[in-house]
VEXBA-859328 format. One record per residue (C-alpha): z, y, x; residue in one letter. Coordinates in steps of 0.5 Angstrom, whole numbers, padded with zeros to 4 digits, always signed. Each point is the difference from the previous one (the first is absolute). Example, Ala and Ser with C-alpha at 12.3 -4.5 7.8 and 13.67 -1.06 7.14 Angstrom:
REM residues 2
+0016-0009+0025A -0002+0007+0002S 
***
This chain:
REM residues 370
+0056+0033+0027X -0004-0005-0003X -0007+0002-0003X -0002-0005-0005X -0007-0001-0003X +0000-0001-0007X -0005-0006-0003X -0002+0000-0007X -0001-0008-0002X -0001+0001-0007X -0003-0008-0001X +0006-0005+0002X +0001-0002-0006X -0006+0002-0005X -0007-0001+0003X -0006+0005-0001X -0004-0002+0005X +0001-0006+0004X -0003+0003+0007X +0004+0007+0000X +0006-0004-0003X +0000-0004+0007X -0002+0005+0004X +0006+0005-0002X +0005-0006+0003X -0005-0001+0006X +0001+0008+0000X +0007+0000+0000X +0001-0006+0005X -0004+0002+0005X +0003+0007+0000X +0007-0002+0000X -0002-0004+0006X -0003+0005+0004X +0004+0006-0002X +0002+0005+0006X +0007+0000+0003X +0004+0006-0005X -0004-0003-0006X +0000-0004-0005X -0003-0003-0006X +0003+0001-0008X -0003-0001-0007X -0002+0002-0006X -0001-0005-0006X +0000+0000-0007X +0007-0001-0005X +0001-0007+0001X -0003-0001+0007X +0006+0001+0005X +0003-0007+0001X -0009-0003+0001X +0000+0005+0005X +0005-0001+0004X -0002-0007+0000X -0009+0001+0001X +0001+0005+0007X +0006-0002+0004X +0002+0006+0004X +0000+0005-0006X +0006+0005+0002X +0000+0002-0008X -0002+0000-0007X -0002+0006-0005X +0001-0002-0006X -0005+0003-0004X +0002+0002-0008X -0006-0003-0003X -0002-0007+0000X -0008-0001+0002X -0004+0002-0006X +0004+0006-0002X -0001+0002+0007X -0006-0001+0001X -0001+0005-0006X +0006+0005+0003X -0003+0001+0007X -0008+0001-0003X +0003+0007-0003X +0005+0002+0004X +0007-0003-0001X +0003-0003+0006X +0004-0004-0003X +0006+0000+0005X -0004-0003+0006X +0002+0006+0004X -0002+0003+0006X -0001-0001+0008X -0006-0003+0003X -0003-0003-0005X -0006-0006+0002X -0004-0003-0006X -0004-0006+0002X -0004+0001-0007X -0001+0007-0004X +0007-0003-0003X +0005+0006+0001X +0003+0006-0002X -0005+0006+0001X +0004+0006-0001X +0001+0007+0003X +0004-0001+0006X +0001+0004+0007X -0003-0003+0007X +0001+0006+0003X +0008+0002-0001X +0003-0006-0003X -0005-0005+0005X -0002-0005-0007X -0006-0003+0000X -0004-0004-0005X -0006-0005+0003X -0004-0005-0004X -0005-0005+0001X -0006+0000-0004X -0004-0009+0001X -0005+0001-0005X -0004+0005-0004X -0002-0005-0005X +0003+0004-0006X -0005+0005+0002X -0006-0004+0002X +0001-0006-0005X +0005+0002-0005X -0002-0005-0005X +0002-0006+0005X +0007+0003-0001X +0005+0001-0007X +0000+0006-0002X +0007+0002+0001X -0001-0001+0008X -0006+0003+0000X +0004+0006-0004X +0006+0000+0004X -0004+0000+0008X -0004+0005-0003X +0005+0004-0002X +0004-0001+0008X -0005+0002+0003X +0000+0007-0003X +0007+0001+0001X -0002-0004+0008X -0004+0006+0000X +0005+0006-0002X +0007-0003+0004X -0002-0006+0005X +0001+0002+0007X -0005-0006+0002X -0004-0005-0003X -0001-0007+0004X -0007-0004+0000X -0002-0006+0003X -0007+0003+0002X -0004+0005+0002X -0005+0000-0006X +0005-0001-0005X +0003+0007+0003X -0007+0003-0001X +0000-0003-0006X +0007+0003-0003X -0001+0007+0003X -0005+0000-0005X +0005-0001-0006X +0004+0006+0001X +0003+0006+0005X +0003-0004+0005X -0001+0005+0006X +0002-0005+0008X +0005-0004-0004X -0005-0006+0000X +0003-0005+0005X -0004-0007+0001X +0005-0006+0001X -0002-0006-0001X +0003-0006-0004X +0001-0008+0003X +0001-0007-0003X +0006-0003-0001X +0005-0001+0006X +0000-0006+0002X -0007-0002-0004X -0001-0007+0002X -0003-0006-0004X +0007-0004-0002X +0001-0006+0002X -0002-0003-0007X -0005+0004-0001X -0004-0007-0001X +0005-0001-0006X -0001+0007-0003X -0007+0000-0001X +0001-0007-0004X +0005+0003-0003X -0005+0007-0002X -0006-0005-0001X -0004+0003+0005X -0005-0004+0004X +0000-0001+0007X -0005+0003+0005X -0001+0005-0006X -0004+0008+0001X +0006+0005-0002X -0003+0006-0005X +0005+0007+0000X +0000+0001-0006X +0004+0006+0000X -0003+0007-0002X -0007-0003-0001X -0003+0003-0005X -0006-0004-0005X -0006+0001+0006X +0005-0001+0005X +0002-0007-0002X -0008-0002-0003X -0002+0002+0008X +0006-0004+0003X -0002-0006-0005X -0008+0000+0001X +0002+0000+0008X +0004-0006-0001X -0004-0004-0005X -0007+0002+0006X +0005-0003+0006X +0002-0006-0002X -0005-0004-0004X -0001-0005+0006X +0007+0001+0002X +0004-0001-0007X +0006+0004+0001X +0005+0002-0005X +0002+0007-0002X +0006+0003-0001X +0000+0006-0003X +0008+0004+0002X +0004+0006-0004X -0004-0001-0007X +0005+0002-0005X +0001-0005-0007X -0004+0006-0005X -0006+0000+0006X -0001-0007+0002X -0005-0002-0005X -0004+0005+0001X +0001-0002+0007X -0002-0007-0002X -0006+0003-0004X -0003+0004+0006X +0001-0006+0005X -0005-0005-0005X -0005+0006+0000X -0001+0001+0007X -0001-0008+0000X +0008-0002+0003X +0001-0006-0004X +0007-0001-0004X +0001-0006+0003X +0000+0003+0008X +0004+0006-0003X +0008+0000+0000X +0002+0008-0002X +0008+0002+0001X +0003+0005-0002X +0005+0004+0005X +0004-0005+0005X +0005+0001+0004X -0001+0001+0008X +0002-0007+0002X -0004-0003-0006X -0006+0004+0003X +0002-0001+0007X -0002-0008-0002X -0006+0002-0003X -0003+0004+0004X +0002-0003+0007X -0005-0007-0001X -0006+0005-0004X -0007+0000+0003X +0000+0008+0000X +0003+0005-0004X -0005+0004-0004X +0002+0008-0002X -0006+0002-0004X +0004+0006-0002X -0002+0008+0002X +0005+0003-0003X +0004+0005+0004X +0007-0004+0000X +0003-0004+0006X -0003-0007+0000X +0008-0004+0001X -0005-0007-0002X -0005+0003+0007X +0007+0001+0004X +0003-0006-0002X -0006-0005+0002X +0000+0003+0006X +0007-0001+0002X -0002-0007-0002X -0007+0000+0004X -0004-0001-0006X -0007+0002+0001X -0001+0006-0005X -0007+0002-0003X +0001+0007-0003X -0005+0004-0004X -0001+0006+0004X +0004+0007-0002X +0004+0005+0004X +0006-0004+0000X -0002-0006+0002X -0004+0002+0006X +0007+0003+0002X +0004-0005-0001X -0003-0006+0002X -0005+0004+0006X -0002-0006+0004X +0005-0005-0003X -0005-0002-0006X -0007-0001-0002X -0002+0006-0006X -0007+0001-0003X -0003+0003-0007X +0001-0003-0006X -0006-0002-0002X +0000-0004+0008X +0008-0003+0000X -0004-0007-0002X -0002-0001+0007X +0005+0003+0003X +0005-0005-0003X -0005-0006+0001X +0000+0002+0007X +0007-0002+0001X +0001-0005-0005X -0005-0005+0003X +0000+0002+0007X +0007-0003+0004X -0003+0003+0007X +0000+0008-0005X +0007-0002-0003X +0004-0001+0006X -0003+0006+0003X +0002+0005-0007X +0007-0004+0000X +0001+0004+0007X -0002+0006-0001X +0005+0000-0007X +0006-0002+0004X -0002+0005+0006X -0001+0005-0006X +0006-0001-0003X +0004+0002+0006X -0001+0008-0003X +0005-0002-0005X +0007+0000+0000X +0006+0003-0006X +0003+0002+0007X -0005+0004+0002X +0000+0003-0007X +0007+0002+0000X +0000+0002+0007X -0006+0006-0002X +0005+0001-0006X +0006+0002+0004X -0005+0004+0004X -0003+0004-0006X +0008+0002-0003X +0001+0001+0007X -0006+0005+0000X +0000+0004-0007X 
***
């Protein structure tokens, strides 16, 4: 008899977010590659998504259906409706899934979920309305029928334990970059392409708020006066990239030396960030730092505004500082070659505590657990 692990991929087609909707395929990739002898990983999608499926996760040994298309199944598991997603083991790589009442004890069904970040509940107003809505909302029935919840970090499990009743059902597995994140061979080509310069400092933008993004923005504009290097500025949607420019003129970064884009894919923000002088996180929200992980794996120098997930992410793979001293931090690596090379180091060395592999392989472990 064949246990199957059912993955809920609910972003094939339709992106919500470019991170959770890469890291679903990461999720399920990796769990059919690991999966143990009598297992076997299957499907959930929304209506429309089957064909997509079978292509995006080789391996998969079925698809379920589900009788909604993602909008409106989205609407229907935030009350309640199950929408023909089934039973079984369900596993989640998002808080996306069919929280209903089911039995463990007898009927061995199993619903876990996966929480990246706390942004709707500490910066909702970085995000639309209906998402932050709807990830409210699923966290409330998490907290009533989630067997478990997976985080990437332990301060993000203090964090979240204290949105609800979660009891012991916390389980901390972090996320990874891209397998196979690497610069392209025409890496060259894409930045000409993207219009970002050479030598450039790169900004992680995602889930900055306002003083966040003024504090990253007067660290750069301290750092490279005698420099002159460019700022790119990743992950900035099209509403909020004026605002962004207005922020990067006022902390002095001039229009001229700032190139910002909105959300790329892995190989194009592989091409930028492999030739970066330093990658800048500025961010203290509590949410996985994907653009942290993935200048690691690239052995990009990181600088990061000091915060609970930061320290326990990067650990000794990075340099972090107050915001009011992440100028001096950056100036450091951007003007010292000798200081460069040894963050190069100790980021690659660091990124070895990620991999999707290892992620699937505590996943099985916790189905296998609960």
């Amino acid at each position: 008899m064949v246990v199957s692990l059912r993955v809920v991929l609910d972003q094939l087609s339709q992106v919500v977010d470019p991170d959770i909707a890469a890291a679903e395929r990461e999720v399920a990739a990796a769990l059919v590659a690991t999966a143990p002898r009598g297992c076997a990983v299957e499907a959930v999608v929304p209506a429309g998504d089957e064909a997509v499926a079978e292509s995006a996760v080789p391996g998969l040994i079925g698809v379920t259906r589900t009788s909604l298309s993602r909008a409106r199944l989205s609407a229907a598991w935030q009350v309640g409706v199950s929408a023909g997603a089934g039973a079984g083991l369900i596993h989640a790589p998002s808080l996306f899934a069919p929280l209903v009442r089911h039995d463990r004890v007898n009927e061995n069904d199993q619903t876990v979920v996966t929480v990246w970040d706390l942004t709707a509940w500490e910066h909702p107003g970085l995000l639309p309305k209906t998402a932050v809505m709807a990830q409210r909302t699923l966290l409330k029935r998490a907290e009533k029928h989630a067997d478990a919840l997976v985080v990437p970090t332990h301060s993000m499990a203090e964090r979240l334990a204290g949105l609800g009743r979660f009891g012991g059902r916390i389980r901390v597995i972090a996320g990874a970059a891209p397998a196979g994140f690497a610069a392209p061979t025409d890496a060259v080509g894409r930045r000409r392409e993207l219009r970002v310069p050479e030598g450039a400092i790169v900004l992680a933008a995602a889930g900055c708020e306002d003083e966040a993004l003024s504090a990253g923005f007067a660290a750069v504009a301290a750092a490279t006066g005698e420099t002159g290097a460019d700022l790119v500025v990743l992950d900035v949607p099209d509403a909020r990239a004026a605002r962004v420019r207005e922020l990067a003129t006022a902390a002095g970064v001039p229009q001229g030396r700032l190139r910002v884009t909105a959300p790329l894919e892995a190989t194009d923000r592989a091409a930028v960030l492999a030739d970066a002088l330093a990658l800048l996180a500025p961010s203290g929200t509590s949410a996985f730092c994907w653009r942290v992980v993935e200048a690691l794996a690239l052995g990009v120098p990181v600088v990061a505004a000091t915060s609970a997930v930061h320290d326990e992410v990067l650990v000794d793979g990075g340099v972090y500082a107050p915001a009011a001293e992440l100028g001096e931090a950056l100036r450091a690596l951007v003007t010292g070659e000798a200081d460069r090379r040894r963050a190069s180091v100790a980021a690659l060395d660091r990124s070895k505590a990620y991999s999707w592999r290892d992620h699937a392989e505590r996943v099985w472990a916790l189905h296998g657990e609960l």
